[in-house]
C-alpha positions as a printed NumPy array, in Angstrom:
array([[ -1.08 ,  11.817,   8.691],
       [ -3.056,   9.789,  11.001],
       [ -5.425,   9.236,   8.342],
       [ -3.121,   7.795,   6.207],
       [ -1.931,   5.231,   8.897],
       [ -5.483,   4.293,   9.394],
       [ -5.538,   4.033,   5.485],
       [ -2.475,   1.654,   5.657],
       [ -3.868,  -0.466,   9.073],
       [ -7.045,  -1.193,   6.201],
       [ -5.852,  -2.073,   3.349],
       [ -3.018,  -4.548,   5.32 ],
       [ -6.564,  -6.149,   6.9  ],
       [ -7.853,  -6.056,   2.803],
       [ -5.079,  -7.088,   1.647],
       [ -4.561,  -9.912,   3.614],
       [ -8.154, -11.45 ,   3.937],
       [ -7.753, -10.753,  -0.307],
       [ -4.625, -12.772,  -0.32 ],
       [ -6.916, -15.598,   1.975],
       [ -9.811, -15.241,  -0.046],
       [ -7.316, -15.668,  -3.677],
       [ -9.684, -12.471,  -4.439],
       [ -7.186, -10.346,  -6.484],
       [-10.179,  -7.759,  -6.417],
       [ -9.586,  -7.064,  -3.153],
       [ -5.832,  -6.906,  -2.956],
       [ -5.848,  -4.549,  -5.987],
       [ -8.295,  -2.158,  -3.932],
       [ -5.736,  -2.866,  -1.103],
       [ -2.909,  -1.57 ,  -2.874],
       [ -4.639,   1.811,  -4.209],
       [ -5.84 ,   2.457,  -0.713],
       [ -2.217,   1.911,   0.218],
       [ -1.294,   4.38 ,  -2.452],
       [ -3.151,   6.909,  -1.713],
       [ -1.878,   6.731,   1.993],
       [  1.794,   6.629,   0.389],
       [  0.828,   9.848,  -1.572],
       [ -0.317,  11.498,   2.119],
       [  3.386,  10.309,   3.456],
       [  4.905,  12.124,   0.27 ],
       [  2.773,  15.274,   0.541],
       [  4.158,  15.608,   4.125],
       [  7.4  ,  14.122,   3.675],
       [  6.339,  11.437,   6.576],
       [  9.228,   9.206,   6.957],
       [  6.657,   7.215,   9.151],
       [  4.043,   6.822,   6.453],
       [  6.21 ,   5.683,   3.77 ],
       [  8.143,   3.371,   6.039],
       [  4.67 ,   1.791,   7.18 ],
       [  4.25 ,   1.814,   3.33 ],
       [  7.488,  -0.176,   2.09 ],
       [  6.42 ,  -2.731,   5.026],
       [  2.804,  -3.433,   3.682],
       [  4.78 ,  -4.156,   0.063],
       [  7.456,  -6.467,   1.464],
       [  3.893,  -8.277,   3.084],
       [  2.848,  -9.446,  -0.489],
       [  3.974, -11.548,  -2.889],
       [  1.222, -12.714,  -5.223],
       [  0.717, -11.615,  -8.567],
       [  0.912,  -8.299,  -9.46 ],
       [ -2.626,  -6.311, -10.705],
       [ -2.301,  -2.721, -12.341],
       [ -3.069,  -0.964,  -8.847],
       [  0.068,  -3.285,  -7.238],
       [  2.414,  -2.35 , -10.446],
       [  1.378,   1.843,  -9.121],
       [  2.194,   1.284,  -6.221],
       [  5.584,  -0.272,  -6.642],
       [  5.956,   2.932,  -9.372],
       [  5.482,   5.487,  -6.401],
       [  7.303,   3.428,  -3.549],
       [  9.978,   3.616,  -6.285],
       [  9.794,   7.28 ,  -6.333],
       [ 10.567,   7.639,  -2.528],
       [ 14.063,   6.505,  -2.56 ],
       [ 17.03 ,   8.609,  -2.576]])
């Protein structure tokens, strides 16, 4: 789990110097590093993780790449 909030600390830093940078490249590798901590938070039903999760997503608001359209899929599949 800790892993995954490391995961999520990185790709915020990624996604943000992307976002800087205008280098969708890196935001899209942002977002499927964010995934793949999103997937840990489901795995362990971490409220935590996915929380931290739904708060890097509400920090972006350029255009949407294929790995930010995934990740909005799986954040999708965490609600009730």
């Amino acid at each position: 789990k800790q892993r995954a909030m490391l995961m999520l600390d990185v790709a915020t830093a990624d996604r943000q110097e992307g976002v800087n940078q205008r280098d969708t490249v890196r935001v899209d590798e942002a977002f499927r590093l964010a995934a793949e901590a999103l997937a840990t938070g489901r795995r362990y039903n971490s409220e935590r993780i996915i929380q931290r999760s739904r708060r890097f997503r509400r920090g972006y608001a350029g255009p949407v790449t294929a790995n930010v359209h995934a990740f909005d899929q799986r954040l999708r599949a965490t609600l009730p």
